[in-house]
N, C-alpha and C positions, 0 to 999 in steps of 0.2 A: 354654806355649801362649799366654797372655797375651803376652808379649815378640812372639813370633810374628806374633799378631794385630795387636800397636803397629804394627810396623816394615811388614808389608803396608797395612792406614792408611795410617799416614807416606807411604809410597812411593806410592800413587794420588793422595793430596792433592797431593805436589810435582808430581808428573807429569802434573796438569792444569792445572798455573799454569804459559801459555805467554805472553810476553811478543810482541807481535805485532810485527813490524820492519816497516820501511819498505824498499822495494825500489826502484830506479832506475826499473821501470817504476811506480807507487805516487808518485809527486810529490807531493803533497800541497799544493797548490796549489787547492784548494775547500774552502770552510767556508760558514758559515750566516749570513744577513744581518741585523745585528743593529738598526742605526738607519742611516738616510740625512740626506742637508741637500741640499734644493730650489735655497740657494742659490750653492754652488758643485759638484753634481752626484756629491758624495760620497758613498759606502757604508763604516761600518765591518760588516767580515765579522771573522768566529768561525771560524781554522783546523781543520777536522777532524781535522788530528793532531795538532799542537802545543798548541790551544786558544788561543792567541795573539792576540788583535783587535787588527786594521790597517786604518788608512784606505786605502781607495783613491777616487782621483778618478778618476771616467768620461767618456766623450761622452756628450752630452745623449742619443741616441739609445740611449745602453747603460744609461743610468743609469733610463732611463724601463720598463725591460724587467727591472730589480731589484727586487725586493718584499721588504721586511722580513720576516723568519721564512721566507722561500725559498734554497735550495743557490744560489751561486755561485762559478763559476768564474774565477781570474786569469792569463787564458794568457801572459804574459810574466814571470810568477816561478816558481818552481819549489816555492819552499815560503816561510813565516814566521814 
């Protein structure tokens, strides 16, 4: 009975460890805005799926509309 009891356990434990994939629709191209620089119009963001912080340089215009600790979006990459 105990044997029994182990292996149904065992078997719910693994059967809820789902490893979450990335899908073609799913780009993963937004993460979180970690720090800016005023003087050349930069944001490093925080990937939401890789975790990976990348600079990007903005137009003055985009850069003014990024807030530190807000989601941001990079629509000309797909992921980093």
């Amino acid at each position: 009975m105990r044997k029994l009891l182990s292996i149904v356990i065992l078997s719910v434990g693994l059967m809820g460890c789902k490893k979450e994939e990335v899908t073609p629709n799913n780009t993963c191209n937004c993460g979180m805005i970690m720090n800016d620089s005023a003087s050349n119009y930069s944001v490093d963001i925080k990937n939401d799926c890789s975790g990976n912080v990348k600079t990007f340089y903005l137009s003055e215009a985009d850069w003014m509309t990024a807030y530190v600790g807000t989601n941001y979006c990079i629509t000309n990459v797909a992921n980093w």
